[in-house]
C-alpha positions as CSV (number, residue, x, y, z in Angstrom):
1,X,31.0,-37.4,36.6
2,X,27.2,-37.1,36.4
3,X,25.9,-36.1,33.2
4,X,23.1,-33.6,32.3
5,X,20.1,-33.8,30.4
6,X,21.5,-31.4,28.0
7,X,24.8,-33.6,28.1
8,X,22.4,-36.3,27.3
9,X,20.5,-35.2,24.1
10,X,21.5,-36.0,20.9
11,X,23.3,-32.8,19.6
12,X,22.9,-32.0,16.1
13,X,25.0,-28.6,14.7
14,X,24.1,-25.2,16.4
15,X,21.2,-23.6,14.6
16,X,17.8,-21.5,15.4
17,X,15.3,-23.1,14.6
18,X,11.2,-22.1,14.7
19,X,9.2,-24.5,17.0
20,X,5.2,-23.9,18.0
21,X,4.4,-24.3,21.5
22,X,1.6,-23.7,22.8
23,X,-0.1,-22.0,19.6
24,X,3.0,-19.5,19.6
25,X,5.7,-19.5,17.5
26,X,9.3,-19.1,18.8
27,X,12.7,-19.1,17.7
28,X,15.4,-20.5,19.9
29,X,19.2,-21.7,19.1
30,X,19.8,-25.3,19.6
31,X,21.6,-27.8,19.0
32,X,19.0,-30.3,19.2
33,X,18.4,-32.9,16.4
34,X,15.2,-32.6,15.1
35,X,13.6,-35.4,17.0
36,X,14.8,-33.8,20.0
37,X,12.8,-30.7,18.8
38,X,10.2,-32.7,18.2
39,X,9.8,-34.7,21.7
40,X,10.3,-31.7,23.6
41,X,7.3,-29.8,21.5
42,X,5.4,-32.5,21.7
43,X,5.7,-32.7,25.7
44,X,5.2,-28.8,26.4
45,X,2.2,-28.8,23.9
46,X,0.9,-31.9,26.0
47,X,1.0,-29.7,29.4
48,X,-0.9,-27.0,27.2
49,X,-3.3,-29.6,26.5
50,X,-3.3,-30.9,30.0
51,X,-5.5,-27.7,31.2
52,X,-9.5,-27.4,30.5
53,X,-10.6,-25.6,27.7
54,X,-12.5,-23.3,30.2
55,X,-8.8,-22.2,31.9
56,X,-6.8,-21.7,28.7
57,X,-9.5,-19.3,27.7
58,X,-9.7,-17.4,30.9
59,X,-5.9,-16.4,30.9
60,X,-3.8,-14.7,28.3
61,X,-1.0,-16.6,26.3
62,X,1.7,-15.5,28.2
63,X,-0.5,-16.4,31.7
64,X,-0.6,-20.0,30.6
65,X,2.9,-20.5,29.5
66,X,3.9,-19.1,32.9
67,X,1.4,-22.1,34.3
68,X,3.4,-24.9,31.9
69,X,6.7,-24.1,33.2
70,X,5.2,-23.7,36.2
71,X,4.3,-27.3,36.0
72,X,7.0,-28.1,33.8
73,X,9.3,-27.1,37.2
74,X,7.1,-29.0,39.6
75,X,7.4,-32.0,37.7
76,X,11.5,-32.1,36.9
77,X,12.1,-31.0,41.0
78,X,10.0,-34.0,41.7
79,X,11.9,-36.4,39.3
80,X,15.4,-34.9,40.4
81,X,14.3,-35.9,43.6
82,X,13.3,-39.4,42.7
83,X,16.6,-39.9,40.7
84,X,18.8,-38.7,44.0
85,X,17.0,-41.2,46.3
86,X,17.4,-43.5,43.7
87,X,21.1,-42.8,44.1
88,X,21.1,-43.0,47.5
89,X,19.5,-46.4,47.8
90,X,21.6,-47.5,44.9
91,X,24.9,-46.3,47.0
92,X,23.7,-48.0,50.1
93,X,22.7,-51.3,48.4
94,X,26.2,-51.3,46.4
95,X,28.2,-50.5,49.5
96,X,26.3,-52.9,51.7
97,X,27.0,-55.0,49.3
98,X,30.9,-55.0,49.1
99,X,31.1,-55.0,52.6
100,X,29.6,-58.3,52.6
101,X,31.9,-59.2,50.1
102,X,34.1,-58.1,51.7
103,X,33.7,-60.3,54.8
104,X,33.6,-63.2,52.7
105,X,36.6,-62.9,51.3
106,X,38.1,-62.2,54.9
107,X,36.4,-65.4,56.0
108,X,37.9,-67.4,53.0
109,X,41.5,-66.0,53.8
110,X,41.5,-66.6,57.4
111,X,40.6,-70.7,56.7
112,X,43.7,-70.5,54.0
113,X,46.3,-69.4,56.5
């Protein structure tokens, strides 16, 4: 059974929490530990940070948090792909790899008979 990143995290007890991202304070419920909190404010503020000062001041607040998870999206579709082709390869290679296996041990009986 494949795990998720959620399924992944270290879990701490259920709690809402304030975290700053983006130079705007939220609350959410998690049950993140507070590194967790940590890594994951320290990535979204990084995508913040990512954008020229000249952009972030054109658009409002909400405008350039629509533009990080925007990115934010991009970015985990493209790794999700990575990780099933990854799979894939990792699925071929394993099953190539019994099959040769496979024929060795056929090989080895068929001289023992």
């Amino acid at each position: 059974m494949e795990k998720t990143l959620i399924e992944t995290l270290p879990k701490g007890s259920p709690k809402i929490t304030e975290i700053s991202l983006g130079g705007t304070t939220v609350k959410v419920k998690t049950e993140a530990t507070p590194a967790s909190l940590k890594q994951i404010r320290d990535l979204v503020n990084s995508k913040f940070d990512e954008f020229p000062e000249s952009v972030a001041k054109s658009m409002s607040g909400q405008q350039m948090a629509v533009l990080v998870a925007f990115n934010l999206a991009e970015e985990l579709l493209r790794e999700q792909e990575k990780m099933r082709l990854l799979k894939r390869r990792a699925t071929d290679t394993t099953d190539r790899l019994i099959k040769r296996v496979e024929a060795h041990l056929g090989t080895m009986s068929g001289r023992s008979s």
